[in-house]
C-alpha positions as CSV (number, residue, x, y, z in Angstrom):
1,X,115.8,81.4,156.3
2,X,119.2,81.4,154.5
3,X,120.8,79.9,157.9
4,X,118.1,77.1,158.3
5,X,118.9,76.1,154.8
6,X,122.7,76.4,155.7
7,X,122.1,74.0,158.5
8,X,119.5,71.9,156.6
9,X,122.0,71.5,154.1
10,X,125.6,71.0,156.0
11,X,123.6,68.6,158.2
12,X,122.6,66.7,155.0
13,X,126.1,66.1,153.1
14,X,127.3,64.9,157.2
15,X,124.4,62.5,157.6
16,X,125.8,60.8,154.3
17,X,129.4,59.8,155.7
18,X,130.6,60.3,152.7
19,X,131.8,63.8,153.2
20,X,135.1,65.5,153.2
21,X,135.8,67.7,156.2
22,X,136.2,70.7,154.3
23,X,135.3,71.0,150.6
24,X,132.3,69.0,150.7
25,X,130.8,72.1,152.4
26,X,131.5,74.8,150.2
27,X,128.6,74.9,148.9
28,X,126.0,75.7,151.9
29,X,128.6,78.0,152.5
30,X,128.7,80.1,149.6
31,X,124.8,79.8,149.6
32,X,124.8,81.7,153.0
33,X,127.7,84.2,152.3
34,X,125.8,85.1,149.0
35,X,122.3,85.2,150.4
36,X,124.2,88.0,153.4
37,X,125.9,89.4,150.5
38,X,123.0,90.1,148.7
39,X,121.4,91.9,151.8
40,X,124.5,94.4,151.3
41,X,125.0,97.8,149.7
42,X,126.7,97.5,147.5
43,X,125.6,93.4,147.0
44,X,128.6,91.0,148.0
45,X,129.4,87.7,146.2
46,X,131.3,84.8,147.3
47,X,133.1,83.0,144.7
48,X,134.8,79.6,145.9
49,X,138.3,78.1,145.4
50,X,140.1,80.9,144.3
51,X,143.0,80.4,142.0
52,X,146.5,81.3,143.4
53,X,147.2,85.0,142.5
54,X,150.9,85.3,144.5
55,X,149.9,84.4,148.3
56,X,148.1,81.0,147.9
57,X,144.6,79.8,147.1
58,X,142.4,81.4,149.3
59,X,138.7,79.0,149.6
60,X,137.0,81.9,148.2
61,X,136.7,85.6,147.8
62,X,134.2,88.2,148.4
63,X,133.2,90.7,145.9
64,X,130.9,93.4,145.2
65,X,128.8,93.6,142.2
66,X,130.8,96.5,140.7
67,X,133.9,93.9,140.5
68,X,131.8,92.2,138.0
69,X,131.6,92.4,134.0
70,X,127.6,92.7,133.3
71,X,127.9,90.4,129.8
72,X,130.4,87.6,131.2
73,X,129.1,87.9,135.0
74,X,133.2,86.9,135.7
75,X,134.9,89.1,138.3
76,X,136.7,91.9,136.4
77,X,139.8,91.8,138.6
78,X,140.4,87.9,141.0
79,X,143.6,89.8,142.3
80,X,141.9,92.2,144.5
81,X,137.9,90.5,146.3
82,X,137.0,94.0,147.1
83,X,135.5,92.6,150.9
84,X,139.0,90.0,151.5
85,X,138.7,86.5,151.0
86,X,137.7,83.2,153.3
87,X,139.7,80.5,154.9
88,X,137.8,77.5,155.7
89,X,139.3,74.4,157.9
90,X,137.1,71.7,159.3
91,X,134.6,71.4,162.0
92,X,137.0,69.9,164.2
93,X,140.1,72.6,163.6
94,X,140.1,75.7,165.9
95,X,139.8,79.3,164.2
96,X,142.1,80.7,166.9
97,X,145.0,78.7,165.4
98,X,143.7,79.2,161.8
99,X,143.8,82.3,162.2
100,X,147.3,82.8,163.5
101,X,148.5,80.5,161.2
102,X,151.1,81.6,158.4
103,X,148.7,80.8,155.7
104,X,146.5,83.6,156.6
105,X,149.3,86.1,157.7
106,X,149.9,85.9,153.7
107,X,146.1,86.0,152.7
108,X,146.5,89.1,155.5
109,X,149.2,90.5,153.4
110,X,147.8,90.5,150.1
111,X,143.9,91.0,150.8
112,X,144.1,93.1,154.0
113,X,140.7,91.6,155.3
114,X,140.2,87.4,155.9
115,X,137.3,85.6,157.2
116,X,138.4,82.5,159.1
117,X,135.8,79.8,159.7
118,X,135.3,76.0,160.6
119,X,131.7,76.3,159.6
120,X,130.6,77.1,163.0
């Protein structure tokens, strides 16, 4: 069910034309990345538009539940998503290029594991 929403829901913000090619998706996207998360042990959650902690600004980070306070539900430690972080490019863009790109060689460097995508 979480991918028919995914598509339901990308497929909506496209239909509009008033879409960007990448951010205007986040949000399906996080949807589906938490609803996988949640199916882990322990639970993983995806927390979009990172801020820039020395290698860039990764378009999100994954982190398990342990990496969050219980009172604040804020990650304890944005440095260090304890399953990598998530480079997103458009629907049009080519992961193999993404991927070998310099962007995510430094993502690579800092977070040791990246998840390229182009929402496909």
């Amino acid at each position: 069910m979480p991918l028919k929403t995914y598509l339901t829901s990308t497929l909506a913000i496209k239909t509009t034309g008033a879409h960007t090619r990448e951010t205007s998706f986040y949000t399906p996207l996080n949807n589906l990345l938490d609803a996988a998360g949640h199916t882990l042990n322990p639970h993983v959650r995806c927390i979009m538009q990172l801020k820039d902690t020395g290698a860039g600004m990764p378009d999100g980070g994954l982190f398990t539940q342990d990496q969050f306070d219980r009172q604040t539900h804020s990650p304890k430690d944005i440095h260090n998503p304890a399953r990598g972080v998530v480079e997103i490019k458009g629907l049009a863009e080519a992961v193999d290029d993404t991927a070998t790109g310099a962007q995510v060689d430094k993502y690579w460097a800092r977070y040791r594991l990246v998840l390229v995508t182009n929402y496909r």
